[in-house]
C-alpha positions in Angstrom: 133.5 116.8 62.1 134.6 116.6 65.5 137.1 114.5 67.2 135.3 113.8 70.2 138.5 113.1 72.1 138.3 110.7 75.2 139.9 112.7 77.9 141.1 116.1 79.5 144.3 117.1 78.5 144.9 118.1 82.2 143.7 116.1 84.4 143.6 112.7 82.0 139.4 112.5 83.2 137.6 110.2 80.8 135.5 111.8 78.8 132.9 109.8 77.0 130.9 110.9 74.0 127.6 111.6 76.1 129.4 113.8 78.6 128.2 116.9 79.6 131.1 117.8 81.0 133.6 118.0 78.0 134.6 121.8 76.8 136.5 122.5 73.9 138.3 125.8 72.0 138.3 126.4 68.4 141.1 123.5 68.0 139.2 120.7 69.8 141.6 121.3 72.9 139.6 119.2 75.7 139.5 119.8 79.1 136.7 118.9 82.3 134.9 121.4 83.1 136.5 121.0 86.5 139.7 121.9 85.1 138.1 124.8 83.5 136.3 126.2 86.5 139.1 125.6 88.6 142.2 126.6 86.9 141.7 127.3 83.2 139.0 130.0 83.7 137.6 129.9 79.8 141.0 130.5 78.8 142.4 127.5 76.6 146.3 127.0 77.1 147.4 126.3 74.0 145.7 128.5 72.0 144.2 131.4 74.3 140.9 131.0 72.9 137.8 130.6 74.9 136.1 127.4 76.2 132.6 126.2 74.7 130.5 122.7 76.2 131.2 120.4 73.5 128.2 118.6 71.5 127.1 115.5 72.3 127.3 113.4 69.1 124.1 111.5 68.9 124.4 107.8 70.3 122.9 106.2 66.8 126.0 107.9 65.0 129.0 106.9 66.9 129.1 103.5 65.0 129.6 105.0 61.9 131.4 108.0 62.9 133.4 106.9 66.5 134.8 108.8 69.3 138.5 109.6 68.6 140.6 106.9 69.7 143.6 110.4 70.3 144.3 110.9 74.1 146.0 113.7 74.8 147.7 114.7 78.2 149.9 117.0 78.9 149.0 118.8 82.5 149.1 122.6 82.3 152.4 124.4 82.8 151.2 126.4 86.2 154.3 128.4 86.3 153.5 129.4 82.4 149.5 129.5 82.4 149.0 131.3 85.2 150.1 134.8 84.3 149.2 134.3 80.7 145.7 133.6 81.6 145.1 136.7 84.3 146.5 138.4 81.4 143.8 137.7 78.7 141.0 136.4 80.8 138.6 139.5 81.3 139.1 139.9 77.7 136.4 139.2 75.1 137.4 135.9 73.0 137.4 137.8 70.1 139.7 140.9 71.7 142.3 137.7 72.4 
């Protein structure tokens, strides 16, 4: 089951259950989509794999199964990112 996590891991933007603008890798990394149009580029940065929306859990469910109480932020590592992700970017997510 997903964590639903409340916020990007870059930018520290809430992110509520209902958002439509929560996108997520493989891992449940969670970033904005502004972060991902902006700098990530469907590239997540600390896995490499690609970005997906993430589902909107049903309101009726989230009393017995709740949004993830984790936040995680730690702002990308420009300096680090950067090349990595021009690197592996035009690449198909499952040529990464």
């Amino acid at each position: 089951m997903l964590e639903i996590r409340p916020n990007c891991e870059n930018c520290n933007k809430a992110l509520p259950p209902n958002s439509t603008k929560a996108m997520i890798c493989s891992f449940e990394c969670t970033w904005c989509a502004k972060c991902n149009e902006n700098l990530l580029k469907n590239v997540c940065p600390n896995c490499g794999g690609d970005l997906q929306p993430r589902p909107i859990r049903p309101a009726q469910k989230l009393t017995k199964y709740p949004k993830s109480k984790k936040e995680v932020y730690k702002p990308v590592d420009l300096e680090k990112f950067i090349p990595y992700r021009n690197n592996i970017m035009n690449k198909l997510p499952e040529n990464r």
